[in-house]
N, C-alpha and C positions, 0 to 999 in steps of 0.2 A: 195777711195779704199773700206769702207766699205757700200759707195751705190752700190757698182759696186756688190761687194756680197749679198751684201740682192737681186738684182735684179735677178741675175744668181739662187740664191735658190728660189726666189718666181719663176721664171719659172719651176724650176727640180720639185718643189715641186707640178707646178696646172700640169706638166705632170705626175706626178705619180699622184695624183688625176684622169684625165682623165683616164687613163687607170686603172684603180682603179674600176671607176666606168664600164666602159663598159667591164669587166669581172665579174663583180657582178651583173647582171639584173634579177637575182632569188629572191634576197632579196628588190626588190622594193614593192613586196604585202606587206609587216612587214613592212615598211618606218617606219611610225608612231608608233610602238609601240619603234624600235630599237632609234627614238628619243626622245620618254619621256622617257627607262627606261637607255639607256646609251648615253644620250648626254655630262654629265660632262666628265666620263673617256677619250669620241670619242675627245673631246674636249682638254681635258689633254694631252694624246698620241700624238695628230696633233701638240700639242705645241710644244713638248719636243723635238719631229722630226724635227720640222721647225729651233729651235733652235743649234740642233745636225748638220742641214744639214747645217746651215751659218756658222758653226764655220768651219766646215770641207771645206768650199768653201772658208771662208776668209783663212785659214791656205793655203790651195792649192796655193791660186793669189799670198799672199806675198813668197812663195818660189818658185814660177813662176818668176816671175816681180819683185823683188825686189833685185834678185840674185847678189851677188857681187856688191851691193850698195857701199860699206863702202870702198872698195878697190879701187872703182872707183872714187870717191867722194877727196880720198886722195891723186888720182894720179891728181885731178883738182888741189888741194888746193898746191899740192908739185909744180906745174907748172905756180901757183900764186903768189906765194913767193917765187921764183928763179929770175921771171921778163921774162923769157921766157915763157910768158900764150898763153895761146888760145886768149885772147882777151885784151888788153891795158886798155879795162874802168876797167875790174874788177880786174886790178891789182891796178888802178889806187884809184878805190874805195876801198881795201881792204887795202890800204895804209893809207888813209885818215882816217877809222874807227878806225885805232890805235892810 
């Protein structure tokens, strides 16, 4: 889950870069100066965003995809330990682990 989110944010994040840059082509004559005198801040900011935007992607997926886990999880295990399961091994095996 949290590869699946750093992935999706390193994408959203080089397209807002791309686009980032090709509406900025004014400031390519300063390049150099805009990087010795604010590359820490440029630096700083791109973190904090990068960090801002995974958290907000991981929070998304797990209330995506994760939805009604617990409920659904319960209604396996209640059907485990009845005897009428989905499946014979793992009732078989959940017998065994007690």
């Amino acid at each position: 889950m949290i590869a699946n989110a750093f992935f999706v944010t390193a994408i959203l994040f080089l397209a807002g870069g791309l686009c980032l840059i090709g509406e900025l082509p004014f400031l390519v004559p300063f390049r150099t100066m805009i990087y010795r005198v604010y590359a820490g801040p440029i630096a700083c900011f791109f973190g904090v965003l990068f960090l801002n935007l995974f958290a907000l992607v991981y929070v998304a997926t797990r209330n995506l995809f994760l939805k009604d886990t617990g409920r659904k999880l319960a209604h396996v295990e209640k059907q485990l330990r009845t005897g009428s399961s989905i499946s014979e091994e793992l009732t078989r095996r959940l017998e065994e682990s007690q």
